[in-house]
C-alpha positions in Angstrom: 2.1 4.7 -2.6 2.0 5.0 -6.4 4.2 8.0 -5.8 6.9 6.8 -4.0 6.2 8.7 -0.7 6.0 7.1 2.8 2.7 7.0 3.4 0.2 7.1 7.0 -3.0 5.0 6.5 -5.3 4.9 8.7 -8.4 2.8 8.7 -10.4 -0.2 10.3 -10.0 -2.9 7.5 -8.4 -6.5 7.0 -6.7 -4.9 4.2 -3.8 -2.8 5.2 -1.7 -2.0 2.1 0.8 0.0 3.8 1.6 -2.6 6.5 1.9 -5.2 4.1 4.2 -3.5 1.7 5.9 -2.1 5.0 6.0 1.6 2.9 4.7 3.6 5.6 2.7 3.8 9.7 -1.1 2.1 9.6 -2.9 3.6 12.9 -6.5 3.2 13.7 -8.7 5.3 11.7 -10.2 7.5 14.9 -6.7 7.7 16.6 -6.6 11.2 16.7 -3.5 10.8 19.3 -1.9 8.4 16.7 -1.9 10.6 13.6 0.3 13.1 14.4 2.7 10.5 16.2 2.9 9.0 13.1 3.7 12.2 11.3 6.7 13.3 14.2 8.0 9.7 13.2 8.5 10.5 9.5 10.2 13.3 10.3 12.5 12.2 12.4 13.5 9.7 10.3 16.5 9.7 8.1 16.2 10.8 4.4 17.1 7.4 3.5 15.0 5.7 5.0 11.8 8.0 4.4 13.3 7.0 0.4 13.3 3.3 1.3 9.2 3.9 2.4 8.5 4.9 -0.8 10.3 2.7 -2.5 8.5 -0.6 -0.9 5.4 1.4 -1.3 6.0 1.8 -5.1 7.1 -1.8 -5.9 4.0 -2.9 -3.9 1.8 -0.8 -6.3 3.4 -2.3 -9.6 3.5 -6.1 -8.2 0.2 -5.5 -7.6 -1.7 -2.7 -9.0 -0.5 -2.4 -12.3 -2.4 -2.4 -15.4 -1.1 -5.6 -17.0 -1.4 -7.5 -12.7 -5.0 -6.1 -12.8 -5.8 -7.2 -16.3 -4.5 -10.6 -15.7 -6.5 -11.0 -12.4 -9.8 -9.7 -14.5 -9.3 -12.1 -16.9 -8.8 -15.1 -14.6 -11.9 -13.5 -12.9 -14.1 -13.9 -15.7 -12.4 -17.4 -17.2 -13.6 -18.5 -14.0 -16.9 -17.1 -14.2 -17.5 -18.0 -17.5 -16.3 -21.6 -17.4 -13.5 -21.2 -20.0 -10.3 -21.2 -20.8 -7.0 -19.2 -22.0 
């Protein structure tokens, strides 16, 4: 996702970047029928739109994954644990 490229995830979690974001397919982890569906679906897909995966993808990343997001959350993390504050 950090890359900008439509992505296919596939797992058995609550967490489900790609759906969220909307920068790709999710399918079940052991779908083996649902894999390469999912890769025939990117490409048929217009350019632009394959573009418009990644870019959701990307944005998601750096709303949420970025250093300074991640350093803010660790910090409230451990004001929280530690009883103090900023």
């Amino acid at each position: 996702m950090a890359a900008g490229r439509p992505v296919v995830f596939g797992s058995y979690t609550d967490n489900d970047p790609v759906l969220e974001s909307g920068a790709g397919i999710s399918v079940e982890a052991d779908n083996r029928l649902r894999w390469p569906r999912a890769i025939e679906s990117f490409a048929a897909q217009p350019r632009e739109k394959l573009l418009e995966y990644g870019k959701l993808g990307r944005k998601f990343v750096e709303d949420h994954y970025s250093i300074p997001v991640v350093v803010d959350r660790f910090e409230a993390m451990a004001r929280e644990i530690t009883g103090t504050q900023a």
